[in-house]
PALUM-105249 format. One record per residue: residue in one letter; x, y, z of N, C-alpha, C, CB in turn. Coordinates in pm, whole numbers, plus 50000, padded with zeros to 5 digits. Atoms other than C-alpha are relative to their C-alpha. Glycine has a CB too. Example, Ala and Ser with C-alpha at 12.3 -4.5 7.8 and 13.67 -1.06 7.14 Angstrom:
2
A500894988150000512304955050780500905012050000499015000350125
S499184988149994513674989450714499235010950073500415004649858
END
This chain:
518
X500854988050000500005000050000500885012450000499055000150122
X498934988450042501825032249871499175009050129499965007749795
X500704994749895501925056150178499645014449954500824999350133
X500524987750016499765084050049499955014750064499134996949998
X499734988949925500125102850373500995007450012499864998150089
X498774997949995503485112150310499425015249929501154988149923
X500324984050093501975143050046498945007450084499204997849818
X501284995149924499075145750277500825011550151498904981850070
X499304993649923501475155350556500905008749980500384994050053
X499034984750036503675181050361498975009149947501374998549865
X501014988049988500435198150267499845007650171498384992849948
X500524999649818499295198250634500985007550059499974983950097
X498774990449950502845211950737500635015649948501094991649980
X500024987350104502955238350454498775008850063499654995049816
X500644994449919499945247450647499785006950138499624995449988
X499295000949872501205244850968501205009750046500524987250002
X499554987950013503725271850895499505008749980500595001449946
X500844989850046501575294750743499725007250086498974996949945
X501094997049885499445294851008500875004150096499024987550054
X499304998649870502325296651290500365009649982500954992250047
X499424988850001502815332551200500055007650138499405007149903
X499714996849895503995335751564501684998050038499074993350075
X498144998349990507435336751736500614984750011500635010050171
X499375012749932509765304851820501034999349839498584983050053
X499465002350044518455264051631499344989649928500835000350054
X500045012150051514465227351269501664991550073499845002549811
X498955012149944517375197751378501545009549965499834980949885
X498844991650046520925214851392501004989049918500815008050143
X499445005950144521995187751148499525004449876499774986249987
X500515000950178521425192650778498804992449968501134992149899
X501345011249971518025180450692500484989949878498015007849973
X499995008750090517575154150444500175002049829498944994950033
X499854993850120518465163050058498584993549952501494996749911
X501185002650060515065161249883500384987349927499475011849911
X500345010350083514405128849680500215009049901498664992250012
X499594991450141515425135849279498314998649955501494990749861
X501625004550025512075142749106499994985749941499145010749882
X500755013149985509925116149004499874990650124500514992249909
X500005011549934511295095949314498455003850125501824997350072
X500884998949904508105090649602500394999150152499144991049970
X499744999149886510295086949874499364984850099499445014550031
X500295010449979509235059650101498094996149957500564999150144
X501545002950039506185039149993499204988550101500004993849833
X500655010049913505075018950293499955003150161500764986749976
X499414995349831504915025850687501294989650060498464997750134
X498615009549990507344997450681501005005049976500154989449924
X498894994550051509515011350476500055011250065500065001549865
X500044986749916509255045850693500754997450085498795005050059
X499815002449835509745026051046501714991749962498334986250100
X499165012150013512435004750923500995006649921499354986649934
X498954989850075514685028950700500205014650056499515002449851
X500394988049982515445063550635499935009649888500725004250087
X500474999150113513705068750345499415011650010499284990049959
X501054981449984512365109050299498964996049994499995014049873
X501305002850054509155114450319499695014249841498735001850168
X499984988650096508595131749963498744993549909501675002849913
X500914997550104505865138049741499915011749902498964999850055
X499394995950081506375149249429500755014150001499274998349920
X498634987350020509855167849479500055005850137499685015049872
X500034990549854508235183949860500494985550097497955008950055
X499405001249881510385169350136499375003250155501015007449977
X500714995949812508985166750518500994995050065498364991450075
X499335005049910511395163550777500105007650134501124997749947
X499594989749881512195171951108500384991550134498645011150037
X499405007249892513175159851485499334998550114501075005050033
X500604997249884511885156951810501294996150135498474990150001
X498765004649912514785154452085499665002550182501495010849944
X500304995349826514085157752486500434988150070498195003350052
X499935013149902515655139052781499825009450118501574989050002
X500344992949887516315144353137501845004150048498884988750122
X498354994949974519655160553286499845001750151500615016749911
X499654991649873521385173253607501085013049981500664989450109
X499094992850002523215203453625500875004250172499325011049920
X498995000749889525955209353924499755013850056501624997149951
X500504984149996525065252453900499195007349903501065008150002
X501124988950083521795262053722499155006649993499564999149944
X501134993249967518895279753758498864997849900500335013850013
X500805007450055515545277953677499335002349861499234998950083
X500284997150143514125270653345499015006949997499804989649915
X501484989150052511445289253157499764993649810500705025350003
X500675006950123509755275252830500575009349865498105000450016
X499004997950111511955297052582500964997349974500255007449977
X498495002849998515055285152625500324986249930500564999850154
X500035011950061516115258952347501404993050008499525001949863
X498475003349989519835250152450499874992350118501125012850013
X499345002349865519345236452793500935007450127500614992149968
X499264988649881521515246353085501664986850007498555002550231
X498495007449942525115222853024500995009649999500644987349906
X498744985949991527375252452977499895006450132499735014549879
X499394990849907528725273053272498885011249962501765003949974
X501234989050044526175299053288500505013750124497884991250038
X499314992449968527415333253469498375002250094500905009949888
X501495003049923523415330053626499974988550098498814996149891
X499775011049909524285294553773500055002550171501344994549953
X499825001249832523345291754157499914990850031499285005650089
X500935012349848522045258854288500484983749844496655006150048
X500175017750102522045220554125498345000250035501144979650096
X501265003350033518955208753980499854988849922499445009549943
X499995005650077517725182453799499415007449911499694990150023
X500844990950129515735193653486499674990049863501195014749936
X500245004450171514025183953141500805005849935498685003449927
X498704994350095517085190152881499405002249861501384988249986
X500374997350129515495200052541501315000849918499155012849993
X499154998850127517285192652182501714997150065499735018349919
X498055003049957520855176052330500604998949876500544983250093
X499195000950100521665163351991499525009449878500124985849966
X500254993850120519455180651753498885013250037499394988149890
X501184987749908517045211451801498704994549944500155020949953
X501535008350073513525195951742499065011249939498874990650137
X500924993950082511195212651501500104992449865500285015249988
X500405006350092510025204151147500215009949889498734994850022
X499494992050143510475216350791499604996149849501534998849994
X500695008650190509635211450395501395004549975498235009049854
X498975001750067512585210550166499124995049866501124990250072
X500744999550152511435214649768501644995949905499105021049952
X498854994950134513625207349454499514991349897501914996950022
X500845007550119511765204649134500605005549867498245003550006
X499304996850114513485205948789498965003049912500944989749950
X501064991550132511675232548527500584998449877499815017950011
X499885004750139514015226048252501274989850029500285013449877
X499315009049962516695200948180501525004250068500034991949888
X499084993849895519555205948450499835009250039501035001849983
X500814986549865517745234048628499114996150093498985012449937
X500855011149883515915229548978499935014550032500764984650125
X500354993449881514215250149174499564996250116499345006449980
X499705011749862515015244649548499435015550068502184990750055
X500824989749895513045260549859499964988750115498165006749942
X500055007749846513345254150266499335007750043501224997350097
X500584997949911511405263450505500084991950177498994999349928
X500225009549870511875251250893500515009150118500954984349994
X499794991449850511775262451254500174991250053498985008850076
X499945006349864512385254351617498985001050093501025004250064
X501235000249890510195241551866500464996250132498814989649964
X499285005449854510855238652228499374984250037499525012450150
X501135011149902509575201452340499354999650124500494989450027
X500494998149878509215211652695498725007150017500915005850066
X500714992749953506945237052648499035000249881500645011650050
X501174995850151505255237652247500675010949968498095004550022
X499654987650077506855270652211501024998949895500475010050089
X499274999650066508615279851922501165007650049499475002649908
X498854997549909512515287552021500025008149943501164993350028
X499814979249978512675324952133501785002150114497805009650162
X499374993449918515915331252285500295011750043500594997749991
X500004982549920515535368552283498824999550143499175015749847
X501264997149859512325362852532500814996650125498364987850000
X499235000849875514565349152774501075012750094500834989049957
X499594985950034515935382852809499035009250080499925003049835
X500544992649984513105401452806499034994850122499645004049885
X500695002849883510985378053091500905004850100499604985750016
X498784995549853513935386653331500155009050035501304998850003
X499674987249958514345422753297499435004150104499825008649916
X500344994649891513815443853568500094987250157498445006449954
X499875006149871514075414953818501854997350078499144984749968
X498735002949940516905410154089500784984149942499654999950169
X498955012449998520025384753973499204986350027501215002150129
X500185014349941519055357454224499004993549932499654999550146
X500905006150048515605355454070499854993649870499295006550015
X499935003650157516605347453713499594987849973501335000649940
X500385011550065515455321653527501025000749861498275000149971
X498935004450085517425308053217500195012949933499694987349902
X500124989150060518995337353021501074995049912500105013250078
X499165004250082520655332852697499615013049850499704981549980
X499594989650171521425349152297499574989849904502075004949954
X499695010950132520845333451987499405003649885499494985250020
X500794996950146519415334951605498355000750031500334986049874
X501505005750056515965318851658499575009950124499474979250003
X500814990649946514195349651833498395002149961500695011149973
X501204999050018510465337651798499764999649832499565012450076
X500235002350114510515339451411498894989849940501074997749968
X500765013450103507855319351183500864987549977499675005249833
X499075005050052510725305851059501355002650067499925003449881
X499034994149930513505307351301501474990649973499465000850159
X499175004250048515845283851137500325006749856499764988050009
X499855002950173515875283850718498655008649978499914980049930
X501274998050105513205304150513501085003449855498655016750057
X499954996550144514505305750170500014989149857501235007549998
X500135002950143514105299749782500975000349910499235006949950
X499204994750115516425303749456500324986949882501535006850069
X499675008850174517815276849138501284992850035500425012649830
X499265011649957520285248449133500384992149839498934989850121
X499755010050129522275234348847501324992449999500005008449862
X498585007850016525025206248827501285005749975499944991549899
X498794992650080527315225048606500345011550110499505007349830
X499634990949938526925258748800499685003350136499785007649939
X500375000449845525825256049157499015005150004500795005850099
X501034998349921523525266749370499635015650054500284990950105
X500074989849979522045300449411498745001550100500075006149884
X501294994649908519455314449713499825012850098499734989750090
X500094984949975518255344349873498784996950118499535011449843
X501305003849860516315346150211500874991550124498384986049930
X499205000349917517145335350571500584989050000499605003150099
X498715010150074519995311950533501144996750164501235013449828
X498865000349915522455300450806501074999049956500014992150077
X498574992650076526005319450772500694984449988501185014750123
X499485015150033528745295450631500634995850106500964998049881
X498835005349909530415294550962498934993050078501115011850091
X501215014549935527105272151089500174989849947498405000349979
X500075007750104527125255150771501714990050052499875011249832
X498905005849973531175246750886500104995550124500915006949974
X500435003949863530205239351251499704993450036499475002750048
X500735008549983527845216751165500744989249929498745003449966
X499255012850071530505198350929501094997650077500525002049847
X498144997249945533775199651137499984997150193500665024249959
X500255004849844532205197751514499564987050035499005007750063
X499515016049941533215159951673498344998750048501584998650167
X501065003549940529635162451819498935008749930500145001450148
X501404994550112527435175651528499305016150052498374985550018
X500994983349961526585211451701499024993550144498405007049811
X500865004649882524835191952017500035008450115500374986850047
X500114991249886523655215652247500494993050166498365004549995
X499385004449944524625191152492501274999750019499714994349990
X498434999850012527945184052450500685007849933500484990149958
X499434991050056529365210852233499635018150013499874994549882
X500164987449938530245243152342499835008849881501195004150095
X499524989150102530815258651958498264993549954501904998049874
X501175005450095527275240151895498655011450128499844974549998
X500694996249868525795254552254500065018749966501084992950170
X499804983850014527125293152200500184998349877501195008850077
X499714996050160527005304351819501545008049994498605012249936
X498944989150019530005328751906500544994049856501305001150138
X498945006450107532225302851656499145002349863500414981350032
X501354996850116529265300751415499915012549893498635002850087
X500724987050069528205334351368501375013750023498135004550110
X498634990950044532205347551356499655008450090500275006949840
X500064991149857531895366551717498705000350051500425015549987
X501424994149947527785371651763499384982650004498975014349864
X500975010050050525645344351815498924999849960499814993550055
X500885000650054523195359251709500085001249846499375007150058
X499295004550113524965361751355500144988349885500794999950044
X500195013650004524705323351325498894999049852499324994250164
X500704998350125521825330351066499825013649948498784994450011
X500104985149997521675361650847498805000349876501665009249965
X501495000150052518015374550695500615011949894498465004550132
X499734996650104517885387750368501744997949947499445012750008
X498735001750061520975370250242499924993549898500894994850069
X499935007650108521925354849933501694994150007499515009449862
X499405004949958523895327749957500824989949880499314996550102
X500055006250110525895307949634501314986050058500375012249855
X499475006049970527385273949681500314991049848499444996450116
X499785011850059529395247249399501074992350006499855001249898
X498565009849948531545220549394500374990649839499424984850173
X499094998450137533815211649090500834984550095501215021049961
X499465010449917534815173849202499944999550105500964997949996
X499535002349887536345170849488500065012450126501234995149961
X500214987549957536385208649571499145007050001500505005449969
X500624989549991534275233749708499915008850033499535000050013
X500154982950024533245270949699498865004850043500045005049854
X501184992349952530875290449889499945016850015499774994350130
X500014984750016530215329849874498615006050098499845004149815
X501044992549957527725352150113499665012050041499714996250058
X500274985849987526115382350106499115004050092499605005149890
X501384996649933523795398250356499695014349996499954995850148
X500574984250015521915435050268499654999550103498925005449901
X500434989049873521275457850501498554998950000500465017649976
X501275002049912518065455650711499575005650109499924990050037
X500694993949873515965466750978500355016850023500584991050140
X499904987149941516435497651214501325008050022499464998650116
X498774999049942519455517951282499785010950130501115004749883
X500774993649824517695534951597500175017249999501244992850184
X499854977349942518345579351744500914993650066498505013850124
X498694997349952521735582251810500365014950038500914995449900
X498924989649970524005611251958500944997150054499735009350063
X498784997049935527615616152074499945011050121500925004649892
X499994993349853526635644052330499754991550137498895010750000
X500385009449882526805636252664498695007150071501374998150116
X501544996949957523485655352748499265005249901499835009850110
X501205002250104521315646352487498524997650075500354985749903
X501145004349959517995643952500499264988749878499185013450033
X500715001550081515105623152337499825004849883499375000450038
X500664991150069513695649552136501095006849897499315009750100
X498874995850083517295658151989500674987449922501085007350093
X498725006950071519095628551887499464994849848500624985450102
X500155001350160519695621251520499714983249919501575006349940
X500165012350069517895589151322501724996049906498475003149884
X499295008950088520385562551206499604991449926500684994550045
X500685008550104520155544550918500674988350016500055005049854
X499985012649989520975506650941501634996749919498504993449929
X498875002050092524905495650772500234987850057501245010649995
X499535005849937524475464050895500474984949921499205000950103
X500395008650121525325442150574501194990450060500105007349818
X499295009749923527655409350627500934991149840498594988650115
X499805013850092529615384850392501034992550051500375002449845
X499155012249990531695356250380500124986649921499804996450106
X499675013550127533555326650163500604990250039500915002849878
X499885009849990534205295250179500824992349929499184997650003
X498845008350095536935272950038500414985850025501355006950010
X499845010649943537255236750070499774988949912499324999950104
X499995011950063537875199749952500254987750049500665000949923
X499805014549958537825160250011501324995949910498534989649967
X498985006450075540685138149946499464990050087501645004649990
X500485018749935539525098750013499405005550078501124986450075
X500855000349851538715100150424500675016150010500554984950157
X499324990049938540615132050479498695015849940502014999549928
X500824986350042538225172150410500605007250094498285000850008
X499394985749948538955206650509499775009649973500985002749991
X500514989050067537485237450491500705015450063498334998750018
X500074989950009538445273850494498795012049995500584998749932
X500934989850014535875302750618500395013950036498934996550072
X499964987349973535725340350623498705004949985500925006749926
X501234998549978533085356950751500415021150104499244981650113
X499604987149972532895399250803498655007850010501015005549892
X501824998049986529405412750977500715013050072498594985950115
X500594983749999528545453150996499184997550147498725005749835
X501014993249909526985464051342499514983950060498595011649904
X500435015249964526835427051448499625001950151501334987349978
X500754996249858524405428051819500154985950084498145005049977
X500005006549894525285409252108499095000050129500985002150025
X500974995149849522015408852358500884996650175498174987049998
X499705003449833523425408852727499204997550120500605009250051
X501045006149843522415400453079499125011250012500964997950183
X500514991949972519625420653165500195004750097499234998849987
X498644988549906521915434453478500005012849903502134992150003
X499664988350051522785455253205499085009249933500874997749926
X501124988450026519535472353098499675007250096498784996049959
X500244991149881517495492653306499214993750126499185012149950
X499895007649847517155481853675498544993350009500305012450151
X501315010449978513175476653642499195005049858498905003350176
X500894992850136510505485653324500185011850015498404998549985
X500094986149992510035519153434501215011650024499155000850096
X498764992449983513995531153503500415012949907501044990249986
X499924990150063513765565253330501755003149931499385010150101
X499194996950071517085564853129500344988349897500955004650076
X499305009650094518645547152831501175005849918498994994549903
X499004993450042522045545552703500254992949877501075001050093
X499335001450144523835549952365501394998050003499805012249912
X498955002050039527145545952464501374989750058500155011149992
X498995008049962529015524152686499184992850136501505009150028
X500455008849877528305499353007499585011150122501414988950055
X499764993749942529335527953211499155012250056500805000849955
X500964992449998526205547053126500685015049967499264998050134
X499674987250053527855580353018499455011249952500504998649932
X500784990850066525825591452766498444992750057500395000749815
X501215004249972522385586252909498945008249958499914997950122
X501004989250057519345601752751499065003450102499174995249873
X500554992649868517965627253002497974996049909500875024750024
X502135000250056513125629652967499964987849971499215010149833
X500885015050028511215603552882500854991549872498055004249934
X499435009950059512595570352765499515000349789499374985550108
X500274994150162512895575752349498894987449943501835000549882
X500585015950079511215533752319499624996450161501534985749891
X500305009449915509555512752575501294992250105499334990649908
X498855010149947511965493552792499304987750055500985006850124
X500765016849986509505460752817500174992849851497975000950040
X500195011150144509615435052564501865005949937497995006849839
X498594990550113512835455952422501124990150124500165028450013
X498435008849922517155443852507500645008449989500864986649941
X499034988749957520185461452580500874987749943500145007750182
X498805007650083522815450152297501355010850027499564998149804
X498724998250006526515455052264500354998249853500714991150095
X499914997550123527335466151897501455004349987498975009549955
X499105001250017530245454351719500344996149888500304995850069
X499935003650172532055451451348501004989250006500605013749883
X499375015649984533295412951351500784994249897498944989850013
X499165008650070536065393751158500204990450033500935002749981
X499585009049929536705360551143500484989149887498924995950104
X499695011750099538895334450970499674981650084501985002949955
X500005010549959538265302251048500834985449912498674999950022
X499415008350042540145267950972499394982650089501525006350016
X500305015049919538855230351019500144989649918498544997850061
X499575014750123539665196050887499084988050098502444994049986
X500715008150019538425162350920500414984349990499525004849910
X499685012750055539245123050926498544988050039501644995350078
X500925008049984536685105950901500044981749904498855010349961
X500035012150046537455064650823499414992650134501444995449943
X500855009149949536245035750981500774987050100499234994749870
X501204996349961535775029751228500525012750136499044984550049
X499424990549946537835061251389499865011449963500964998550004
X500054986550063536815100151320500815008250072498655006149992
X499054988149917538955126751404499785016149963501694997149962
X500434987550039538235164651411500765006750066498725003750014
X499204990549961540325197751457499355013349941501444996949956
X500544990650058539375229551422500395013850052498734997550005
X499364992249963540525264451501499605016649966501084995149959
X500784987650083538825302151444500525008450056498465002649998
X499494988049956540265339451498498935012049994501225002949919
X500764986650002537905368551564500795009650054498715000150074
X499424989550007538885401551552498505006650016501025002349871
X501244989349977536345426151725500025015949974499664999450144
X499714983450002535975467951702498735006850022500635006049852
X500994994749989533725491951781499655000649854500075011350078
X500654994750099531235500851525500675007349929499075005750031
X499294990950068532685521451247498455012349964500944991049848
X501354993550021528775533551184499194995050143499184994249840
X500965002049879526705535051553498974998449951499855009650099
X501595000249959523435522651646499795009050060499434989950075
X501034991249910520835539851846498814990050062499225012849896
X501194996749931518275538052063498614997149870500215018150063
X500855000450107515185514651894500504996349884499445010749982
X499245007750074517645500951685499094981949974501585000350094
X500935017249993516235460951541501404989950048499144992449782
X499325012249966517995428151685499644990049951500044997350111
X501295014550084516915393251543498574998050062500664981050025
X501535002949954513335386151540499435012149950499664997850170
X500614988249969512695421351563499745006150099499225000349969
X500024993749892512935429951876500915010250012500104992350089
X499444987650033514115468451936500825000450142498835013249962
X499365001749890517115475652140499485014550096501684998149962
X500064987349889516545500552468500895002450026499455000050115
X498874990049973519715507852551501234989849889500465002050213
X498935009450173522805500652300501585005550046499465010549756
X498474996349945526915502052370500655002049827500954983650120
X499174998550102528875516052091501174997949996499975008849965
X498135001449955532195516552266500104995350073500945009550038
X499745008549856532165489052483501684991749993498534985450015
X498305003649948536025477452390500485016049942501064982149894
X498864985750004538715503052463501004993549907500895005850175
X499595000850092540475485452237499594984949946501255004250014
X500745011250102540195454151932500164993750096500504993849852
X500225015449937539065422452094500364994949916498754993950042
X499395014750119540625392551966499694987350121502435000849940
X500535015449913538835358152071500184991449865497974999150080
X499655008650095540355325651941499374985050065501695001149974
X500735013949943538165291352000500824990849910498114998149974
X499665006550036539925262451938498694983150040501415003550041
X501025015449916538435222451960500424990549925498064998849994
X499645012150056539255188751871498654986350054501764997350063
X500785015949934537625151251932499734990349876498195002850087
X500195010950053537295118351841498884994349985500584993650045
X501385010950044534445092751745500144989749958499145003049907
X499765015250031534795054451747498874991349972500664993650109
X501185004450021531815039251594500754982649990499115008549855
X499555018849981531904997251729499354996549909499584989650139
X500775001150164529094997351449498995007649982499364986449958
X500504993750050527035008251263498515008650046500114993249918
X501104999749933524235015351525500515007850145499384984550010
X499474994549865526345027851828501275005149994500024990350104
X498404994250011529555052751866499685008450109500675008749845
X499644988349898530985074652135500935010749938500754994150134
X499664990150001532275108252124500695004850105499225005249972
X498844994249898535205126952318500205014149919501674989050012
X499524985650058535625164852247500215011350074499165004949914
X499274988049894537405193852405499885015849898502154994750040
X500444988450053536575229852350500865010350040498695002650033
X499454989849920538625259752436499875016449941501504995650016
X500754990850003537775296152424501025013450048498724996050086
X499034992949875540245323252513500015014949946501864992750017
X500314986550031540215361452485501245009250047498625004250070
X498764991849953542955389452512499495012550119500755007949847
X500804986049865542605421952781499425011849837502135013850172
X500224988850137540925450552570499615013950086498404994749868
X499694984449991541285479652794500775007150049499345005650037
X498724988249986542765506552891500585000850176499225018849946
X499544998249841544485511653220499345002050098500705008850024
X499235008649935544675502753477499834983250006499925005150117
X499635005250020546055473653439499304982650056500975006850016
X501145008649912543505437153509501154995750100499014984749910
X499575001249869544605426953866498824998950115500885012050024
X501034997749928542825421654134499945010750105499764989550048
X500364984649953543445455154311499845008449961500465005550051
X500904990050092542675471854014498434996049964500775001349855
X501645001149972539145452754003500264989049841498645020349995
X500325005550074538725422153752499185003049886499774993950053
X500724997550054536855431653433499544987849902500375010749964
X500045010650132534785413653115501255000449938498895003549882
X499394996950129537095429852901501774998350038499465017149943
X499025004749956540085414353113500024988049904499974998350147
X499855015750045541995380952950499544986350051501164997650002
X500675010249930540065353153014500064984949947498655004250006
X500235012650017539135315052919499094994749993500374994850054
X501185009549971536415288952871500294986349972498805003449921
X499205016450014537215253752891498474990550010501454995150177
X500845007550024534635228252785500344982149960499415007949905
X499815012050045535045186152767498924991750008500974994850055
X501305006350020532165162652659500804986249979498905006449867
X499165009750011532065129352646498184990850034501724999950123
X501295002550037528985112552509499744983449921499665012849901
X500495008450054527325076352406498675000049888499884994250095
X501694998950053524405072452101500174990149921499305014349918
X500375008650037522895042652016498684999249918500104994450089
X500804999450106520695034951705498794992150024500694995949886
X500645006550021517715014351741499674996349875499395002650054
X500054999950126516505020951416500695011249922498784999449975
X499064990050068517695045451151499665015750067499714999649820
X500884984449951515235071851304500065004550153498214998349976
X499924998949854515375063651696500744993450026499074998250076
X498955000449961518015068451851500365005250169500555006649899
X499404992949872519495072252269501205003450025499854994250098
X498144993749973522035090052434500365002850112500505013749938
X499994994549854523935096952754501145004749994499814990950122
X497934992049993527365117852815499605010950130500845014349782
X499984993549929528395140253030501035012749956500164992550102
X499024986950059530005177353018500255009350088499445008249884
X499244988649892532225198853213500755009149954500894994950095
X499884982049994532615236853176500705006450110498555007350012
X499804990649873534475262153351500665013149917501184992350138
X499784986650060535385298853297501265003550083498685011250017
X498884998349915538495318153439500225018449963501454987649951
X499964984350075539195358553371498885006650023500155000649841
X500734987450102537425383253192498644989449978501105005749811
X501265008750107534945352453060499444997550168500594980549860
X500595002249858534275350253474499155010250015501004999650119
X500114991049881533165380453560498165002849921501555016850015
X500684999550045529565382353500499035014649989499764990250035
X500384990350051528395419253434501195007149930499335006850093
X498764989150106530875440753160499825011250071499665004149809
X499294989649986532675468853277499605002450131499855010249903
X500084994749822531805464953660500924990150085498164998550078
X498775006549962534675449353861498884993550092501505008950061
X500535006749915533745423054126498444997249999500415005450101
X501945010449969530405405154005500424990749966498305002249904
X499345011850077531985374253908498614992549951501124989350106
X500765013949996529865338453822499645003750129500824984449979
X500305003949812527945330354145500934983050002497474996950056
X498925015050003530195295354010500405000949889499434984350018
X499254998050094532805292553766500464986649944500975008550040
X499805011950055532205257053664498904993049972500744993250068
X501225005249951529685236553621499774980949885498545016149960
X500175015049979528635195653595498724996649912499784995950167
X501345001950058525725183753302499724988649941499715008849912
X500325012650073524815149553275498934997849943500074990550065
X501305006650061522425138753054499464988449869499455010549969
X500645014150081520345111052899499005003549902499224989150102
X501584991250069517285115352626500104992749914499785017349946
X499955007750049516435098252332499105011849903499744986450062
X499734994050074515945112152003499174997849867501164999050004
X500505005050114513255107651662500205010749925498674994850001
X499244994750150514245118351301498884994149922501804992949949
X500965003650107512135118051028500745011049877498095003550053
END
């Protein structure tokens, strides 16, 4: 019996987006490459349960994940139903051990279509669509809300607080369209994840697992300094490969808001001058297989790139009558009534990002090996935000840092690990992460009788160390464990105020969960 529901259910899901025109990292693997036309993809529930056969009807692709277990953390605090990463990383919020429901360890669960239908001979037109869904809660993954539920409340009371791409979006992974041909590659336009995801997701020992991987857990590596960067909207993106070698190129136009700015230090509302938005991005890609051995080359160079911070650093409660344009320090603060709301709104750190990156690859049998290595280069803005400025999603910033390093930041993440698959159904993972940052200001000199800062030299040290076993091709369990710790500048948990450190500067995340793919 041919399984008919297979077209029935990529209508239904084509619907299912539509309709979710509400907020909420699809699976942070690569989804499934569409079936070539004509093929039907699987034709039986047998063949479904028992393979991993797409589900496709003619040319439309359905796929997606569902991932949730249970964890412990050693210093975390408590969850809240936006948060799609979990709590295994060192968290600068961390107070207490808990157990907890762990959402998306290996993959981020949500669902997706994937199109590619040929109009003439060797031409295709290809289209994605897919988001994130929290399992814990139904919501679609908002990490800006985590942010904005917290503001105004005291430290202790926090609940999970984090950064990331998928800020409530329809589509908070993939929305885009464009053409596809053998000979000349692949062309598309629309929201796209940058190539340093695309290399993250090829080159990281533990596939991007919010669990176990720290470059999969924080985008910093990803999104070439921002994590929110990680995906960039309105981009066009061109990828081909010529044998053995490949070539990637990306562009991202300028978008959104560029907020009311001034340089005085007693500005008001009613004076400061609209900015216009320069916040465009690109980056290329260079890379090739030989037998078991690959290796890729990325560069990646983002305009006005926004870092949301702890809400410490906004204003103390909703109603705190000031907002600033220019540094941690509050300096320039805009005297009268607040220029934007300070509810629902974030307090970013705006910065023009470089980043080369370098990673290779051995992947034989039944031993994988991974290395990998990235350089960012930070600076203030060369063009400021303002006040009401956009962040991903769309959410508008309330207060904004222009000059938050006194001088370039330079952060270099390194990582390695292994993978010994006994067969074809079960392998472990070993991978080490490291994270390290230079001093970036000005005198006096970090010490601890001059007062510890962010922008002191710091560290992040991350080691995982993880089991996953196959049942079938689709369900799959897992258990590992992962230990974090911070040291420096990466300790101190409010920027540019000496002595707030971590409430803990390490932290313990075991967890188990089990995993369906479609």
């Amino acid at each position: 019996m041919r399984l008919l529901w297979c077209g029935v259910s990529a209508a239904l899901v084509g619907c299912f987006l539509d309709q979710a025109a509400r907020a909420a990292d699809v699976s942070t693997a690569e989804p499934p490459p569409a079936a070539p036309p004509g093929a039907q993809g699987c034709i039986s529930f047998q063949d479904f349960v028992a393979t991993d056969c797409p589900l496709t009807w003619h040319g439309i692709t359905l796929y997606g994940a569902f991932d949730v277990g249970a964890g412990w953390v050693s210093h975390g605090l408590p969850e809240n139903g936006y948060n799609y990463e979990g709590e295994s990383l060192v968290s600068r919020n961390g107070n207490h051990s808990q157990f907890l429901v762990a959402p998306n360890n290996l993959s981020q669960t949500g669902i997706g279509i994937k199109a590619k239908e040929e109009f003439v001979r060797g031409w295709s037109v290809v289209f994605t669509a897919s988001t994130g869904i929290n399992p814990q809660s139904g919501q679609l993954a908002n990490m800006a809300a985590t942010n904005t539920v917290n503001a105004g409340l005291p430290r202790g009371s926090y609940s999970f607080v984090g950064d990331g791409a998928r800020a409530g979006q329809p589509f908070n992974d993939e929305f885009y369209g464009g053409a596809s041909s053998a000979q000349l590659g692949t062309l598309t336009f629309g929201r796209q994840r940058a190539l340093g995801t695309d290399a993250m997701l090829a080159y990281d020992p533990a596939g991007g697992a919010y669990a176990f991987s720290f470059i999969g857990y924080n985008g910093l590596m990803a999104g070439g300094g921002d994590t929110e960067d990680t995906r960039w909207d309105d981009a066009m993106k061109y990828r081909i490969i010529w044998d053995r070698v490949h070539f990637g190129a990306m562009y991202k136009f300028v978008d959104g808001s560029g907020g009311c700015y001034s340089a005085s230090a007693t500005w008001a509302a009613a004076n400061c001058t609209p900015e216009e938005p320069h916040n465009n991005a690109y980056g290329f890609d260079f890379g090739g297989e030989i037998a078991y051995f690959a290796a890729d080359v990325v560069f990646q160079h983002y305009n006005q790139a926004i870092s949301v911070v702890n809400p410490l650093l906004g204003p103390a409660s909703p109603t705190q009558p000031y907002q600033s344009t220019l540094d941690s320090i509050n300096t320039n603060p805009i005297s009268g009534d607040n220029l934007i709301g300070t509810t629902n709104t974030e307090y970013g750190i705006v910065t023009d990002n470089t980043a080369v990156m370098v990673a290779a690859k051995y992947t034989g049998d039944p031993v994988k090996v991974f290395v990998g290595y990235e350089h960012i280069h930070q600076t203030n803005p060369s063009d400021p935000l303002g006040v009401g400025a956009a962040a991903q999603g769309g959410y508008l910033l309330s207060g904004v840092e222009d000059n938050n390093l006194d001088s370039p930041k330079v952060v270099q993440v390194y990582w390695a690990g292994v993978r010994y698959d006994f067969d074809s159904r079960t392998f472990v993972t070993l991978s080490w992460y490291h994270e390290s940052q230079n001093d970036f200001r000005l005198p006096p000199a970090c010490s601890p009788s001059a007062g510890f800062r962010s922008s002191c030299a710091g560290t992040l040290n991350e080691v995982s160390l993880y089991a996953d076993h196959h049942f079938t091709k689709r369900f799959d369990v897992y258990a590992g464990i992962a230990y974090s710790d911070v040291s420096g500048g990466l300790a101190i948990a409010i920027p540019h105020k000496p002595g707030v450190p971590y409430y803990y500067d390490n932290n313990v995340a075991p967890t188990v969960g089990g995993r369906f793919t479609f």
